[in-house]
C-alpha positions as CSV (number, residue, x, y, z in Angstrom):
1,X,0.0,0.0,0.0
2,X,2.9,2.1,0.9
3,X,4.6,1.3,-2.4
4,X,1.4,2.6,-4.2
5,X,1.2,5.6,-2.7
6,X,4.9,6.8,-3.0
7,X,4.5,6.0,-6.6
8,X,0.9,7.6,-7.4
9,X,2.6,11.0,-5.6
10,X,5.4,10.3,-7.8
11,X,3.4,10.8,-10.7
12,X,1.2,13.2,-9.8
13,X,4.3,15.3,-9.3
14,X,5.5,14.4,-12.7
15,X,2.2,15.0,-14.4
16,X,2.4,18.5,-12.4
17,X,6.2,19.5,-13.3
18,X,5.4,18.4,-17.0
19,X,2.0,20.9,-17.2
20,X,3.6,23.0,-15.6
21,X,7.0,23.7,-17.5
22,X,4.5,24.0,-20.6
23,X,2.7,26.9,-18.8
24,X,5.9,28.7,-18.3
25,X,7.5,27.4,-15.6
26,X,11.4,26.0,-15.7
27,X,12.0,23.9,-18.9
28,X,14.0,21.0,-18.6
29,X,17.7,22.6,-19.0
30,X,17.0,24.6,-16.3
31,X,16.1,22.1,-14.0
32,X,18.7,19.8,-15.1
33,X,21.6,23.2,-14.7
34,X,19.7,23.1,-11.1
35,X,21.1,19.7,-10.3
36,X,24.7,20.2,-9.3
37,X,24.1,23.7,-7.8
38,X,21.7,21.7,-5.6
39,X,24.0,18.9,-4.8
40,X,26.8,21.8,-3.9
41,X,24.4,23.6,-1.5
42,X,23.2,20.9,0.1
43,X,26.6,19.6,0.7
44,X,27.3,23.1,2.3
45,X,24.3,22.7,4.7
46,X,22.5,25.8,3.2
47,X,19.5,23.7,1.5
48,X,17.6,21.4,3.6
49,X,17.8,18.5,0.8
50,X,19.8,16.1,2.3
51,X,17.3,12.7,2.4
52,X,15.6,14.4,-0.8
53,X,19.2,14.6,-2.3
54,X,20.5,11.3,-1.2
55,X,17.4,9.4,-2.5
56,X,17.7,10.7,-5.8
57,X,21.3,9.6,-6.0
58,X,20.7,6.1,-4.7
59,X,18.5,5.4,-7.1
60,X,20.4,6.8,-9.8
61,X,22.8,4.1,-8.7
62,X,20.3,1.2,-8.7
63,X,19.5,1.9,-12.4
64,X,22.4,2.5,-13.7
65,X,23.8,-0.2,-11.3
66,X,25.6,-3.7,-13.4
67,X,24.1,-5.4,-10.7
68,X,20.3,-4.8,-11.8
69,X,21.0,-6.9,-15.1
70,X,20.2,-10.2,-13.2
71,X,16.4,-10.2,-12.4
72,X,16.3,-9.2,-16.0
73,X,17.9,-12.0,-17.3
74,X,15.7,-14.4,-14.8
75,X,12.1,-12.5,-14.9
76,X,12.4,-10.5,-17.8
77,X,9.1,-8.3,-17.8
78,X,9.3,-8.0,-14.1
79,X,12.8,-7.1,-14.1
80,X,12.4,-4.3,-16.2
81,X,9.5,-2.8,-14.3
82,X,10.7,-2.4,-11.8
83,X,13.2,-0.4,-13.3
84,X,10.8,1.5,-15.1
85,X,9.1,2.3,-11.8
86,X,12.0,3.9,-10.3
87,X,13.0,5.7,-13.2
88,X,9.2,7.5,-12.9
89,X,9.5,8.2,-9.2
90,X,13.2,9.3,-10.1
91,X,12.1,11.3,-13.0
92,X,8.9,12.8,-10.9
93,X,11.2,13.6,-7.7
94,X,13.7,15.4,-9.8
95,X,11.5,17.7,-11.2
96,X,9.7,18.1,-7.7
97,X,13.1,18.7,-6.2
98,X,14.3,21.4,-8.8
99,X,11.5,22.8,-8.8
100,X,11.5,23.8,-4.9
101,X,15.1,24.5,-5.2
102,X,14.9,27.0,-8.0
103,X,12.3,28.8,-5.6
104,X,14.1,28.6,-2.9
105,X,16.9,30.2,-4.9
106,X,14.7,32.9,-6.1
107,X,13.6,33.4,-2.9
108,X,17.4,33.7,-1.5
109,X,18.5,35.9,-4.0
110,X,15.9,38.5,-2.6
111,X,17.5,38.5,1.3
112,X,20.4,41.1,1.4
113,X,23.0,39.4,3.7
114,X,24.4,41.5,6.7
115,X,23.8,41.7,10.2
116,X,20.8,43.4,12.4
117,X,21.8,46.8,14.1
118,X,19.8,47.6,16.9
């Protein structure tokens, strides 16, 4: 049940990011430029990422992973979905996860850094 949840909100986020970078929000370079500027920040501890970030790298990993080419040779059609269901929820979190991170740039980029005088 679990499983089915994180993957309906997986696509409902992709179905959202894709509507919405046709109704002029970030197009696909922009997100994708977004990627290592969010990895760097949350590395510095200034974007609060850090599970968010780590998932998305772990299952990078697993598809790109050698290792995932057995249960294809031994269930075929299963092996393969399951691949194609994390490369949704992968695909759908990205776009989530840019998506906040470009507005949380945008919103940074309006602070002015300094200190409070009282």
């Amino acid at each position: 049940m679990a499983r089915t949840l994180h993957r309906t909100a997986a696509f409902t986020a992709l179905g959202k990011a894709l509507m919405k970078g046709t109704r002029g929000g970030p197009s696909i370079g922009k997100r994708l430029a977004a990627l290592p500027r969010m990895m760097m920040a949350t590395a510095r501890g200034e974007y609060d990422g850090g599970m968010r970030v780590a998932m998305m790298a772990a299952a990078t990993a697993y598809v790109v992973s050698p290792i995932d080419v057995v249960p294809e040779l031994f269930l075929w059609v299963f092996g393969l979905v399951d691949d194609a269901a994390m490369i949704a929820w992968l695909a759908g979190t990205v776009l989530s996860e840019t998506d906040r991170f470009l507005e949380w740039e945008r919103q940074r980029a309006s602070i002015l850094p300094g200190t409070v005088v009282s």
